[in-house]
C-alpha positions in Angstrom: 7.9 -50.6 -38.1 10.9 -52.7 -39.8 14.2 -52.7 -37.8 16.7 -52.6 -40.7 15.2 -50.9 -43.5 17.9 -50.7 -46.9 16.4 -48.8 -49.6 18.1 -48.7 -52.9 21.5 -49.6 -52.0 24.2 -49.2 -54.3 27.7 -49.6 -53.4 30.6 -48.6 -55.6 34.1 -46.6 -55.8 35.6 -43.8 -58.2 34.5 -40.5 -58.6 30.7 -39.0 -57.9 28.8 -39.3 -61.0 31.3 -41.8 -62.0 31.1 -44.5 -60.0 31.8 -48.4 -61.0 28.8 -50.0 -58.9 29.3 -53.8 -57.3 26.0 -53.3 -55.3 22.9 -52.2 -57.1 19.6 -51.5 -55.4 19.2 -53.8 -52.8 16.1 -53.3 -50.8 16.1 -55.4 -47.4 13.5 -55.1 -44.5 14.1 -57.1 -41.1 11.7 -57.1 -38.3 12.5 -57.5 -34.5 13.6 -61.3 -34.0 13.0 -61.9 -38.2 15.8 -64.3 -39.5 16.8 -63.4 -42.9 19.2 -64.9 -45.4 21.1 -63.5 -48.2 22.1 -66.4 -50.9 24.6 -66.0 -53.6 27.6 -67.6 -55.4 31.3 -66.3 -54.7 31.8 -62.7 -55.6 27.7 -61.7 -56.2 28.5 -59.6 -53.2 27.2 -60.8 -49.9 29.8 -59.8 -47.4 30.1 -56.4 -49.2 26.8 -56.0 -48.3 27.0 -57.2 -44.8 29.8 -54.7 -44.3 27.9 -52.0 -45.5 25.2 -52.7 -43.1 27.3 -52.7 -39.9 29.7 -49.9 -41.4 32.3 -51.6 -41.8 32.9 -50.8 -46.1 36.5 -51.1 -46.7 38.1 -47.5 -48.3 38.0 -47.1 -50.9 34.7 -48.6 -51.7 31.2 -46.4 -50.3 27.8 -45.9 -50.8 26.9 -44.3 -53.3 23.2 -44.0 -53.6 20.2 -45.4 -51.1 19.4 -45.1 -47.5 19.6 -47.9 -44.7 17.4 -46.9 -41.5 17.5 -48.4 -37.8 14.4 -48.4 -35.8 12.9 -45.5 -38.5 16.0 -43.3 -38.1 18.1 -42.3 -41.1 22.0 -43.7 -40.7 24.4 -41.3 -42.3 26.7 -43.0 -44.8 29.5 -40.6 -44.4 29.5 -40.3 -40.7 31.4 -42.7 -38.9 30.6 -41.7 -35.6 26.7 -42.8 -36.3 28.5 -46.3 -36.8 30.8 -46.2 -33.4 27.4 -45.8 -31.2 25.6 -48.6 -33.3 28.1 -51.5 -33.8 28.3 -54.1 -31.5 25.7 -52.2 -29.3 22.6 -52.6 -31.5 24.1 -54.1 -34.8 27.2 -56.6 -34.8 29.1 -58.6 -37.4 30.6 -62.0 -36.9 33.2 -62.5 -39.7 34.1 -65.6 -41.6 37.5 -66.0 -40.4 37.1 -65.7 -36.3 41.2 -65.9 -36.0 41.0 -62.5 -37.9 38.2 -61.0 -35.7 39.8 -61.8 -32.2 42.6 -60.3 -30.6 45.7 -63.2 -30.9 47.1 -61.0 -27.6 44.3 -61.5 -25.8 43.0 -64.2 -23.2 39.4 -65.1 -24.8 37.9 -64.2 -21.5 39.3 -61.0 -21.3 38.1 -60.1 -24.3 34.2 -61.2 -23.5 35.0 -59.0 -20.3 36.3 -55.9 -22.3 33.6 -55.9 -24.2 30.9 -55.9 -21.6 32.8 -53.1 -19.6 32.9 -51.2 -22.7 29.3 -51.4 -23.8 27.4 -52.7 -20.6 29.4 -50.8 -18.0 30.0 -53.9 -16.2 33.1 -53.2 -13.4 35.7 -55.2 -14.0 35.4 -58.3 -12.0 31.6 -58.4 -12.3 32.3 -58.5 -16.3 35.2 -61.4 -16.0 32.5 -63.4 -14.1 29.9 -62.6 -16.5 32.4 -63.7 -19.6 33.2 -67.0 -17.8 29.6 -67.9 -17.7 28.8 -66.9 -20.8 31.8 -68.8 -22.4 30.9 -72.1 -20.5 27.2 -72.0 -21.9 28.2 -72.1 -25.3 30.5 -74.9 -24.4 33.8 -73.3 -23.7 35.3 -74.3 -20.3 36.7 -72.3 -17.6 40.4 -73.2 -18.7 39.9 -73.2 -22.3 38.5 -69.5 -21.3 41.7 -68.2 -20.5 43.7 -69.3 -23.5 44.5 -67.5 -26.1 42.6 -67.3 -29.8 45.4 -69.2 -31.2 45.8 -71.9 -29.0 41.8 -73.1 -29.9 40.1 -74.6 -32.9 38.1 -73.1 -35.8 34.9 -74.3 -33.6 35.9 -72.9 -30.2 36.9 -70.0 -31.8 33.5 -69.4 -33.4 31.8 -70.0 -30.4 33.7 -67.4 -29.2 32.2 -64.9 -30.8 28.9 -66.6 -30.6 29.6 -65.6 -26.7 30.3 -62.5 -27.5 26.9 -62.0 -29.2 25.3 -63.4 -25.9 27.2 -61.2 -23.8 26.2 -58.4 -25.7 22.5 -58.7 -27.0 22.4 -57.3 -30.2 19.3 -56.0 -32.1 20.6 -57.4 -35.5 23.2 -59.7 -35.6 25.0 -60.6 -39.2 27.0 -63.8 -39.6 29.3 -64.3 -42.4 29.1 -68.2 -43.4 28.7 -69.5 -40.3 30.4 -72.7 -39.4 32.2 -72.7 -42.8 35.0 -74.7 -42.9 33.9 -76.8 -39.5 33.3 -80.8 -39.6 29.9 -81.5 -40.0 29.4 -82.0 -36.5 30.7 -78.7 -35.5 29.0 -76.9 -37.7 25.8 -78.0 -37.2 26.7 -77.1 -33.0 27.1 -73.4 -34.3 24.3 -73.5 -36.1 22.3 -74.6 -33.4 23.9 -72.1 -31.0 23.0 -69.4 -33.4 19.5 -70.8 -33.5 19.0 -70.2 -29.7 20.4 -66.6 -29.9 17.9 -65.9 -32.1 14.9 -67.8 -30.0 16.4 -67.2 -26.7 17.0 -63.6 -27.5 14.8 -62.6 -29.6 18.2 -61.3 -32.0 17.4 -60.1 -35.5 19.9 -62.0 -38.2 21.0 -61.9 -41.2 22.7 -64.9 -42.5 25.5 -64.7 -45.2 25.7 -67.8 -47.3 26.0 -69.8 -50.2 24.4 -72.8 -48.8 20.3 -73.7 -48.6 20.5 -75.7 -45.9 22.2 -73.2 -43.5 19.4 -70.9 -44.8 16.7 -73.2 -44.1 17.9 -73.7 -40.9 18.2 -70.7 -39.4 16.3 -68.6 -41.9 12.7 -67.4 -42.5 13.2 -65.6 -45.6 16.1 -65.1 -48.0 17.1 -63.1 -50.6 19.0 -64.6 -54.1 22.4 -61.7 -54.5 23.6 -62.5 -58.4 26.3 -60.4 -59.5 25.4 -57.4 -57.4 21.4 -57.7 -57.7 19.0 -59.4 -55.9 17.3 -61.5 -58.4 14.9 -62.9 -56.0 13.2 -62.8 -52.5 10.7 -65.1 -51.1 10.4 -67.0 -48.1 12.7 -70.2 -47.5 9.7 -72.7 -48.3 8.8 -71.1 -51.4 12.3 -70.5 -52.9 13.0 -74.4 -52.1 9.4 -75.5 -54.0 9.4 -72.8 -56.3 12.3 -71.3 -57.5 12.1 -69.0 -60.4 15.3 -67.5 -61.5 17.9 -69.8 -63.2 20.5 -69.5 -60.7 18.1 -70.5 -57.4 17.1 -73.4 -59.5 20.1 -74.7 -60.4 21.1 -74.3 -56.5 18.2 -76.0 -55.4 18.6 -78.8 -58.1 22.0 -79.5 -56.7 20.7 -79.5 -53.0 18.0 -81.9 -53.9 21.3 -84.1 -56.1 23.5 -84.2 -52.9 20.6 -85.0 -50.9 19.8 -87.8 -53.4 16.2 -86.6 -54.1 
């Protein structure tokens, strides 16, 4: 049985029978511990459906048509309470910007802690222990633990969240451009943290990209999102070797350019 089953997807706004549609019939199916990347230029609508996935659709946009499942049982799109007992429990969403995702009133490690207390029913100093550790082992130290969001970098702040995934042991976890923006250096230490989640864990992802090699690296299979639509889906090997629709060419043409091949 698949994990995360999404079965004709569409995702629009305006009224029933009326809709304007940004998302048309995505099918996805991810198995426990199955990476899985969805691909797309700017605006083909990858984070729309990432958000839809853990939720998390801005008003007034909603889904309109389809069915996504979780371990066999039937979500239901207008409910938000379904949502409340699933995210960050079972299905959680690191966002692009991790400045916007944290609390800038918060101490870092306060806000591993909360989090454990909330969903773990950790007591309060057990769970401030617990976020220490957890913080240090994906390279954040015990001082730089109790600063605040906006006293770190981009990279510290992503690996914030990154220990907030740890701390919290997801089923599915969904990252949205992970490591974008970061040095090269950085980036490829949140990619590698993300890597060990997933290996360590045994945590289901879904990686939101525009770039092959982040796929390839973390990925197993991906999916190609063009203007809404998925225009293709194959594993990561065969989509590099064999591309077949004119936009995965053309991005794995310019992968092979900058790599010089």
């Amino acid at each position: 049985m698949n994990l995360l089953e999404v079965s004709s997807l569409c995702i629009g706004h305006g009224f029933p029978g009326k809709e304007t549609r940004l998302i048309d019939n995505i099918d996805l199916a991810l198995k426990d511990g199955q990476t899985m990347a969805i691909v797309g230029p700017s605006g083909s609508g990858k984070t729309l459906t990432a958000c839809a996935l853990a939720g998390l659709l801005p008003t007034p946009l909603r889904i309109v048509s389809g069915s996504i499942r979780f371990r066999g049982k039937l979500l239901a799109r207008d409910r938000p309470e379904t949502w409340r007992h699933l995210r960050g429990r079972e299905i959680l969403m690191l966002f692009q910007s991790p400045a916007s995702a944290l609390n800038g009133l918060v101490r870092v490690q306060d806000q591993i802690a909360e989090a454990l207390e909330d969903v773990k029913g950790y007591r309060r100093a057990e769970a401030l222990s617990r976020s220490i550790a957890i913080l240090e082992s994906v390279g954040i130290t015990s001082d730089k633990a109790k600063a605040y969001p906006f006293q770190l970098s981009g990279g510290m702040r992503q690996r914030v969240l990154i220990a907030l995934a740890l701390a919290l042991g997801p089923a599915v976890l969904i990252a949205d451009e992970p490591g974008v923006g970061l040095d090269p250096i950085h980036h490829g230490e949140i990619l590698a943290l993300l890597r060990r989640l997933n290996r360590e864990q045994r945590v289901a992802m879904i990686i939101i990209t525009h770039d092959l090699r982040t796929a390839s690296y973390l990925t197993q299979r991906a999916v190609v999102l063009c203007r809404g639509r998925i225009v293709e889906s194959a594993s990561i090997q065969a989509l590099l070797e064999h591309p077949s629709h004119p936009y995965t060419r053309d991005m794995v043409e310019s992968l092979r350019f900058l790599e010089g091949k």
